[in-house]
C-alpha positions as CSV (number, residue, x, y, z in Angstrom):
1,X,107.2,134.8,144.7
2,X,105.7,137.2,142.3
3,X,105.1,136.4,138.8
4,X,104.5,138.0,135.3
5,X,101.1,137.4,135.0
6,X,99.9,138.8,131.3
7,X,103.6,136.9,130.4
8,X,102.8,134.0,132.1
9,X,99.5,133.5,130.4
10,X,100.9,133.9,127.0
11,X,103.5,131.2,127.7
12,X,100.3,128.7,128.2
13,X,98.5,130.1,125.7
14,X,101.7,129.6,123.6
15,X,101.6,125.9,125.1
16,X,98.3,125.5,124.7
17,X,98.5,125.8,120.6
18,X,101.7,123.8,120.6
19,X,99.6,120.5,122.4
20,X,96.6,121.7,119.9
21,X,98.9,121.0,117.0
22,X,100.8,117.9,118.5
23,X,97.0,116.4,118.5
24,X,96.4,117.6,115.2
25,X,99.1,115.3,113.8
26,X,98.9,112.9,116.0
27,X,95.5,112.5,114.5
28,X,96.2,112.7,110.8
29,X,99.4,110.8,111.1
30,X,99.3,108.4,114.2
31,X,95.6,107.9,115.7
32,X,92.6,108.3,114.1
33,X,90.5,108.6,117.2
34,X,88.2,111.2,117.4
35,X,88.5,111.7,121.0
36,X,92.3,113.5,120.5
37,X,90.5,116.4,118.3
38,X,87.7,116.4,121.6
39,X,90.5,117.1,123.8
40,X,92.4,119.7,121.6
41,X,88.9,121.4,120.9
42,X,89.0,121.2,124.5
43,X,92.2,122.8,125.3
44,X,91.1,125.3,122.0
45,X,88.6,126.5,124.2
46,X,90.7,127.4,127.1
47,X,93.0,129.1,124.8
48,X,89.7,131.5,123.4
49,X,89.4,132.0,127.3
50,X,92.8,133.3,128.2
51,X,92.5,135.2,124.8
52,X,89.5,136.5,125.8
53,X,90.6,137.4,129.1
54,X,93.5,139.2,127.7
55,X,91.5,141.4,125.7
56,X,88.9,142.3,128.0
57,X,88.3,145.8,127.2
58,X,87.3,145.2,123.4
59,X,83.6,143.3,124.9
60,X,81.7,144.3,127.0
61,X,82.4,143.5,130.6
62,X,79.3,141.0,131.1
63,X,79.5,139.2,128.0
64,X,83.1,138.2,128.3
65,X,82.0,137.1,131.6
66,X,79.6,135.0,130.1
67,X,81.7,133.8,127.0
68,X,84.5,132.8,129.4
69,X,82.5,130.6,131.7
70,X,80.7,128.9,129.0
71,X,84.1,128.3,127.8
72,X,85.5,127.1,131.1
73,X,82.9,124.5,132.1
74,X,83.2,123.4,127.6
75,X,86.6,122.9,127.9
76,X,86.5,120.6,131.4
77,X,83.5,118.8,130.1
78,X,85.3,118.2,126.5
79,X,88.7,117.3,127.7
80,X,87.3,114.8,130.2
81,X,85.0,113.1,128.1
82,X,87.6,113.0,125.3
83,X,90.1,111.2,127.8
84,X,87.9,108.6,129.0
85,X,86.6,107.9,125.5
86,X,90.7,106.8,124.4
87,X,89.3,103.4,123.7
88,X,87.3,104.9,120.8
89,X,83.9,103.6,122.8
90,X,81.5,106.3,122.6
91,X,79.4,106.1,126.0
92,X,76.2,107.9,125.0
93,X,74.8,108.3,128.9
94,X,78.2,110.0,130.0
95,X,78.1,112.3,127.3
96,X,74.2,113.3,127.7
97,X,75.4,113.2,132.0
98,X,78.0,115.9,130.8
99,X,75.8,117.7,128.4
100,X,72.7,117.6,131.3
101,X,75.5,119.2,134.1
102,X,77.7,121.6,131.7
103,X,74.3,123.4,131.0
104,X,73.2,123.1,135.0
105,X,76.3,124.3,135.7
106,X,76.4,127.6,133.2
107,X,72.9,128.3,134.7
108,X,73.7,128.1,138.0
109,X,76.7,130.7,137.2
110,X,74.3,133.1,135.1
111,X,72.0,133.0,138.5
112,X,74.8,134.4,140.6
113,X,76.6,136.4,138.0
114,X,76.4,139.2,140.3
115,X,77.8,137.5,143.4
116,X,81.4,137.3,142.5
117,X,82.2,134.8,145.4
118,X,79.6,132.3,144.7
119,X,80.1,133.1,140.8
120,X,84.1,131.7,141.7
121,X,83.3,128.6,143.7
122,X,80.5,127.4,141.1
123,X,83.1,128.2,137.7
124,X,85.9,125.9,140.1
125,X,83.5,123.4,141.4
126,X,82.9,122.3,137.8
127,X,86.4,121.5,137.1
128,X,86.6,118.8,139.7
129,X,83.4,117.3,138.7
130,X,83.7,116.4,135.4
131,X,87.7,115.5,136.1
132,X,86.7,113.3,139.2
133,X,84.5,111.6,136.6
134,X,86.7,111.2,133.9
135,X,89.3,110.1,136.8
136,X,86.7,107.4,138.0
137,X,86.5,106.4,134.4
138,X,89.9,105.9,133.5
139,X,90.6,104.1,136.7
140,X,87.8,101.4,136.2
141,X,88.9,100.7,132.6
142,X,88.3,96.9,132.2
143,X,92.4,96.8,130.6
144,X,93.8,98.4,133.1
145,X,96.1,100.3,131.1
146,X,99.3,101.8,133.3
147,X,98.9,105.0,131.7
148,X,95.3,105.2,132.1
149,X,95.7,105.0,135.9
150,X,98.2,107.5,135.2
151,X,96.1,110.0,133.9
152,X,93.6,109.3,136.4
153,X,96.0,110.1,139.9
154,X,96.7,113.4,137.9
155,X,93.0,114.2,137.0
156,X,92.0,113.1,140.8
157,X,94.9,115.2,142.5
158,X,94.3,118.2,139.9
159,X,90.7,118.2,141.2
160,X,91.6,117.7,144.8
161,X,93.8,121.0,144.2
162,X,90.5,122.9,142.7
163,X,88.4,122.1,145.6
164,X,90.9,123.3,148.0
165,X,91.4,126.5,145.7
166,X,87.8,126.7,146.3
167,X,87.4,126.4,149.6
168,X,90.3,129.1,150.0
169,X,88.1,131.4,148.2
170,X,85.2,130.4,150.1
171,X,87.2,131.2,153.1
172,X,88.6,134.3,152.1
173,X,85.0,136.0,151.8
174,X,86.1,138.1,149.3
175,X,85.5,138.7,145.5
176,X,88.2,136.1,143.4
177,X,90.6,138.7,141.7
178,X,92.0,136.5,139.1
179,X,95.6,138.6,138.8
180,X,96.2,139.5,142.2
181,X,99.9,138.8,142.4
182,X,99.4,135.9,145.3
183,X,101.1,133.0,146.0
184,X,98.3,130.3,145.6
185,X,97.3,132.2,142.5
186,X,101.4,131.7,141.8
187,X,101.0,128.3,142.4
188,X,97.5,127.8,140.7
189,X,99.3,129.1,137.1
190,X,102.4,126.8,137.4
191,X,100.1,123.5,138.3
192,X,97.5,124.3,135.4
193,X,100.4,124.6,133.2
194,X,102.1,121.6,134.4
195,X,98.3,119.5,134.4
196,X,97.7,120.7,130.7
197,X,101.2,119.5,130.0
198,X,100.9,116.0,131.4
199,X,96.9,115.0,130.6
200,X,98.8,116.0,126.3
201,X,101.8,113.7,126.8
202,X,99.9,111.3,129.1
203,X,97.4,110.6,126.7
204,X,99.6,110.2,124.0
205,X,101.3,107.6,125.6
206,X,97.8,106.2,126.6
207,X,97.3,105.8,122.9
208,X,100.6,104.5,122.4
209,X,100.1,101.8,124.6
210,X,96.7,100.6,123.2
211,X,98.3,100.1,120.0
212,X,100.9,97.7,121.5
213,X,98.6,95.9,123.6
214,X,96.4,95.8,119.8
215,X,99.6,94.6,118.4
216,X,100.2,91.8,121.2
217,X,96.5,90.4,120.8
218,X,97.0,90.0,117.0
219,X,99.7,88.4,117.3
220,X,98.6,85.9,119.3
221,X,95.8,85.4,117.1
222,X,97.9,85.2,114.2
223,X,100.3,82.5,116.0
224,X,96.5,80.9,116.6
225,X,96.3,80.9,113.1
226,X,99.2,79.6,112.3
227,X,98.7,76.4,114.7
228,X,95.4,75.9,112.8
229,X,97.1,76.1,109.8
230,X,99.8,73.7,110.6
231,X,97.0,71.3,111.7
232,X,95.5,71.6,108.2
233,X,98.5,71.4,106.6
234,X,98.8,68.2,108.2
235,X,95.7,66.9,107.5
236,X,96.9,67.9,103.7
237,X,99.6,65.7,103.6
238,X,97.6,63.0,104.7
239,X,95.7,63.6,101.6
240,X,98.3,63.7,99.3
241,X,100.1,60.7,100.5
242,X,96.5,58.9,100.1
243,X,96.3,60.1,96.0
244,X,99.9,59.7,95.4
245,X,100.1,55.8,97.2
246,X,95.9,54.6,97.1
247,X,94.8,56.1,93.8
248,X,98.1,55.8,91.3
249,X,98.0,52.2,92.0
250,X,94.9,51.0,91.2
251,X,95.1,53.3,88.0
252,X,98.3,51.2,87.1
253,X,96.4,48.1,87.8
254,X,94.1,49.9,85.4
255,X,96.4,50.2,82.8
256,X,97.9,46.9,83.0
257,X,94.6,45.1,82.5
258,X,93.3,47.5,79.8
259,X,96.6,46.6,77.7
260,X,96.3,43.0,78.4
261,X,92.6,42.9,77.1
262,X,93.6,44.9,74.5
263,X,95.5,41.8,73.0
264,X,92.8,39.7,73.8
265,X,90.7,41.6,72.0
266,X,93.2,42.1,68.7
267,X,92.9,38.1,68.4
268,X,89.2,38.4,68.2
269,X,89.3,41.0,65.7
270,X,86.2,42.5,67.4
271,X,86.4,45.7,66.4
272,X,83.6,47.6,68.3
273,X,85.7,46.1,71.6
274,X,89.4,47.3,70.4
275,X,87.6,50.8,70.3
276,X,86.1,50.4,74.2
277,X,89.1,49.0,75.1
278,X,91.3,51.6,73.5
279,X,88.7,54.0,75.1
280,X,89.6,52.7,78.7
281,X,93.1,52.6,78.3
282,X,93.4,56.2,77.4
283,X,91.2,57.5,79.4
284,X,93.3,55.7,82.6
285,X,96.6,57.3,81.0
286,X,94.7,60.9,81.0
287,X,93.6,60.6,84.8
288,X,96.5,59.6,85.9
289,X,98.6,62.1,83.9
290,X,96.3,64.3,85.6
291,X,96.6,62.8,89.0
292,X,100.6,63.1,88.5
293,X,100.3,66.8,87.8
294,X,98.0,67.8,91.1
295,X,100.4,65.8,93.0
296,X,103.3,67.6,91.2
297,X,101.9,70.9,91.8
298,X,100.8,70.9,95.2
299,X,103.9,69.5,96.4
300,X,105.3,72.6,94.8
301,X,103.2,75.2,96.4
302,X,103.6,73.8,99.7
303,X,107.4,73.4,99.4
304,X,107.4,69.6,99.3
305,X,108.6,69.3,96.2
306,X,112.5,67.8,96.2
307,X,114.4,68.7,93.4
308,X,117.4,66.0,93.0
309,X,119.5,67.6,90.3
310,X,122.4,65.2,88.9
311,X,124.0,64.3,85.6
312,X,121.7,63.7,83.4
313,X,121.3,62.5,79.3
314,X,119.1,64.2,77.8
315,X,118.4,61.9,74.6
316,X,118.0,59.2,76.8
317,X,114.7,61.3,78.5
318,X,113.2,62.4,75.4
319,X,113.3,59.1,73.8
320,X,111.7,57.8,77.2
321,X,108.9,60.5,77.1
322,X,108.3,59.7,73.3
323,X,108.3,56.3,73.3
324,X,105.4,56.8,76.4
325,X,103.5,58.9,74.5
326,X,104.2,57.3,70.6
327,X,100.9,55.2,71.7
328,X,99.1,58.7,71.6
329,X,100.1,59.8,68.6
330,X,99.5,56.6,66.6
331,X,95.7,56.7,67.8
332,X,95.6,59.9,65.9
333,X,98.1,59.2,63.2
334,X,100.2,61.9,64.1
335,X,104.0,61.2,63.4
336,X,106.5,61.7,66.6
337,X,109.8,62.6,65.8
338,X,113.1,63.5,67.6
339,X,116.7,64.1,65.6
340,X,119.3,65.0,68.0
341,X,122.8,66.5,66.6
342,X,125.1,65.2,69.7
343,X,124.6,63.9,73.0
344,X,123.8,66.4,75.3
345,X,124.6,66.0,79.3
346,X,123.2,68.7,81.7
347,X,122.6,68.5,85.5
348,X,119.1,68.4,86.4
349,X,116.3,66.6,88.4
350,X,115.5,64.0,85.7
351,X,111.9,63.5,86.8
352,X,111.2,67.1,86.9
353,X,112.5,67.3,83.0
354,X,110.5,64.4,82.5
355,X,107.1,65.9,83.7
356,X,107.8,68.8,81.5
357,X,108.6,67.1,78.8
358,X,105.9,64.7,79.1
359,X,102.9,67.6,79.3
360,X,104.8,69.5,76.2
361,X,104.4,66.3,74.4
362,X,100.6,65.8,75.3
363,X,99.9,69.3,74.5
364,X,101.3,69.0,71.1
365,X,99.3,65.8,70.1
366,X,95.9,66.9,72.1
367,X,96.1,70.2,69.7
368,X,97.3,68.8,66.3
369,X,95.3,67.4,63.6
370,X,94.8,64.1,62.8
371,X,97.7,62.9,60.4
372,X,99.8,66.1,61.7
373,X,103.1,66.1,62.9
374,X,105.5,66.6,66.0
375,X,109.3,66.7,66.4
376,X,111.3,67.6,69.6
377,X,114.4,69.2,68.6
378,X,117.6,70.3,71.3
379,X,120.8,72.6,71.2
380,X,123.1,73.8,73.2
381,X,125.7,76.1,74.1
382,X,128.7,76.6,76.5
383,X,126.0,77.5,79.6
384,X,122.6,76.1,78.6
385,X,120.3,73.9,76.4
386,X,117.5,74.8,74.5
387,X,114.8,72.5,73.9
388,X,111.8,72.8,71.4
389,X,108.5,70.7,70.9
390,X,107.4,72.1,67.5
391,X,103.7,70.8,65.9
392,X,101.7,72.2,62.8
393,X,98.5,72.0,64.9
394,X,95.4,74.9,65.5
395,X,98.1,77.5,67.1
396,X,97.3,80.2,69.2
397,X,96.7,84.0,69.5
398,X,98.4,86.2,71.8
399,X,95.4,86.1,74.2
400,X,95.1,82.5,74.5
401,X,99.2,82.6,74.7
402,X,98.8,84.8,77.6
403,X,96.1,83.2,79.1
404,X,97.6,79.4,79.2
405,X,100.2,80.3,81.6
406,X,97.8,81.9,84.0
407,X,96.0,79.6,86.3
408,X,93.1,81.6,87.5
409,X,91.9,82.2,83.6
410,X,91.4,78.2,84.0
411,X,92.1,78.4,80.1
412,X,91.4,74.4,79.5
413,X,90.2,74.1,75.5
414,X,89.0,70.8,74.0
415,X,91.8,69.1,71.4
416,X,91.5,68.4,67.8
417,X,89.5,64.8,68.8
418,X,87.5,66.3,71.4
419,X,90.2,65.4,74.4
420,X,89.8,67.4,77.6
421,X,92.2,68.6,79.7
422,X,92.6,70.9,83.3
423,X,94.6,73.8,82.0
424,X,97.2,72.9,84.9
425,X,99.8,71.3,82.9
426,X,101.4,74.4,81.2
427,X,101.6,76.1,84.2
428,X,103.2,73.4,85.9
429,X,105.8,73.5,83.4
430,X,107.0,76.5,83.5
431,X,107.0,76.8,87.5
432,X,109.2,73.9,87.1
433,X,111.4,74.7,83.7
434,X,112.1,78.1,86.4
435,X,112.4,76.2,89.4
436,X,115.6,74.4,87.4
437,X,117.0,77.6,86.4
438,X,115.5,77.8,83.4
439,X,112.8,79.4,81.6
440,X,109.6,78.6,79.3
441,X,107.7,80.1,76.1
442,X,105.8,79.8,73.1
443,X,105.7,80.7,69.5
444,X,102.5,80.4,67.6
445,X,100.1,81.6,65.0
446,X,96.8,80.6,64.5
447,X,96.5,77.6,61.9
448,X,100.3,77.2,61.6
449,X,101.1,75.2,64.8
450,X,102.7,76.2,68.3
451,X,106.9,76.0,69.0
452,X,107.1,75.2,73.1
453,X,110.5,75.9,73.9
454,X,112.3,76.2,77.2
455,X,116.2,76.5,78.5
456,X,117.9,74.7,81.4
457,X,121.2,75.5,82.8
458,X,123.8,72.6,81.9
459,X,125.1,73.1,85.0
460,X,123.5,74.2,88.4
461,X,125.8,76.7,90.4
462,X,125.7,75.0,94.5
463,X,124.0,78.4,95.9
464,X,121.1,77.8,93.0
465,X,121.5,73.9,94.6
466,X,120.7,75.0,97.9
467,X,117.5,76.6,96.6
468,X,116.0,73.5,95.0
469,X,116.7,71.2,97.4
């Protein structure tokens, strides 16, 4: 067999820069692992050597000697190092090992530069060694990669093939011509072309096959999570159903007894006692407005939240909501008024539209002025109703508009007699005025009162009831 040999070394110089580039990308697109731009500055050196080689005549003949076997026993040392280092583990005593022997071994060849033989088998011997390392390496790799066993058969049976190409020489007794058309020099090209072809795609794969194994372990962490997070999720429930069934009731209780001392206390006519009493009384109906509204949102964010839309009259809740809250409004003199045209029917979860109804309301008397007024007002058209809580209170910038609706500004300002509030109750209102299919906003200026007003759908199309529910 008899081969082209200055062709045949362009072809794997020619390969050479095509793997050089493929670990270029691979490194600004795929991997960023430093140990692909060791192994293509690796390969990069071999390249200089063949280029080198090539062009012989343009250096001197001793110090393209020399520049080619420092390049040589770079490149083995690199691409080994950079193989076994594919986990991204930089192992500090290999790389000073590699450092110690690469310079032992360029000594050793400057000694015997002038015994061509001995110059041969010392350049070859190198090869082996730091590939039998960086075999041994891969091999013992604590994951156990398949790939990484892979590339260490082909590094151990690549250097098996350079100490027999040694020994050959060794044999021969003769000075190593490097382009003397033989066949184990034949075969020598086609296996270092093939070798510098599979270590490339080899380690790619390598690399390919850490990420899924990466992938697989977070996963399973993440499915750990979840578990844990079911667990707590559980022990959240609990909670809730402990505030919603153990706390409401004994605020009721509360309530009841406040109202029924508070006509005790009217047939006194001790009036340093109505004022405690009226004290208590509203302070239970704040704490457990409050106590509805956690409940009411975190049933919401954790998806808990049932929405039961059905026909509903909507005079019929606003004159409920009022009549709850007329108590309110009396202890600040403020008049609370609601004029409907018609009677207006829409479909709708009737709590839901009483919760927002019921925070609108409480906003409007906690921010208008003694003696002020409120009135709710409704309309409607052929698809949807719009309802409006209107006051002549403080009013509102367009900061504090924006900010109201935002939970994590925590926007919570005292009213107009010093009543204090969580800032969660707008928010809750329009999650659940959109949660209905409608929507929520405000008009207001500063001095001149607020307008709330939101829209709900008269009637709930079944894909937007499968949603709710």
């Amino acid at each position: 067999m008899t081969l082209d040999y200055p062709s045949v070394l362009f072809f794997l110089a020619l390969n050479n820069l095509f793997i050089i580039a493929l670990f270029i990308y691979q490194y600004f697109f795929h991997h960023k692992q430093w140990s692909i731009l060791l192994i293509a500055l690796g390969i990069g050196f071999q390249t200089l050597t063949i280029v080198l080689y090539a062009n012989r005549d343009i250096l001197s003949p001793l110090l393209t000697l020399r520049l080619n076997n420092f390049l040589l026993i770079s490149c083995f040392a690199l691409t080994s190092f950079g193989l076994v280092s594919f986990d991204g583990k930089m192992r500090k005593n290999l790389l000073w090992f590699f450092i110690i022997f690469g310079v032992l071994f360029y000594s050793a060849i400057l000694l015997v530069e002038e015994k061509n033989i001995t110059l041969s088998i010392i350049r070859i011997l190198s090869c082996p060694f730091f590939y039998g390392i960086g075999a041994y390496y891969l091999f013992v790799n604590k994951n156990k990669y398949k790939f990484s066993i892979l590339l260490s058969g082909v590094l151990l049976l690549y250097s098996i093939f350079q100490l027999f190409r040694a020994y050959n020489i060794y044999q021969m007794g003769e000075p190593y011509v490097f382009l003397k058309n033989s066949t184990f020099n034949n075969w020598f090209l086609i296996i270092s072309i093939l070798f510098i072809s599979a270590i490339s795609i080899g380690f790619i794969m390598l690399l390919k096959e850490v990420d899924q194994k990466t992938i697989l372990r977070k996963n399973l962490i993440i499915e750990q999570d979840k578990r844990k997070l079911g667990a707590l999720n559980q022990t959240q429930n609990k909670l809730f159903s402990i505030i919603a069934h153990d706390l409401r009731s004994p605020f009721n209780n509360i309530l009841c007894l406040t109202e029924l001392l508070s006509e005790k206390v009217i047939a006194t006519d001790n009036s340093e006692s109505k004022e405690f009493v009226g004290l208590i009384n509203s302070t239970a109906k704040n704490t457990l407005s409050l106590l509805d509204n956690l409940l009411h949102w975190a049933k919401s964010q954790t998806g808990e939240l049932v929405f039961v839309p059905r026909k509903t009259n909507l005079s019929k809740v606003i004159l409920h909501i009022i009549a709850l809250k007329m108590s309110q409004a009396k202890a600040k003199n403020i008049s609370l008024h609601f004029s409907p045209t018609y009677e207006i029917e829409l479909d709708t979860d009737e709590n839901i539209l009483g919760t927002i109804l019921r925070n609108l309301i409480s906003n409007a008397i906690k921010f208008t002025n003694p003696g002020g007024h409120i009135e709710v007002r409704a309309a409607s058209d052929q698809h949807q109703v719009e309802i409006c809580i209107s006051d002549n209170g403080v009013g509102m910038d367009e900061k504090t508009i924006h900010e109201i609706f935002d939970l994590s500004t925590s926007v919570s300002m005292p009213g107009t007699a010093d009543e204090n509030g969580s800032g969660l109750g707008l928010v809750l209102c329009r999650e659940f005025a959109e949660k209905l299919g409608g929507h929520l906003w405000v008009e207001s200026e500063i001095g001149k009162g607020s307008n709330f007003k939101f829209t709900l759908p008269l009637h709930i199309p079944i894909p937007e009831l499968a949603k709710i529910a």
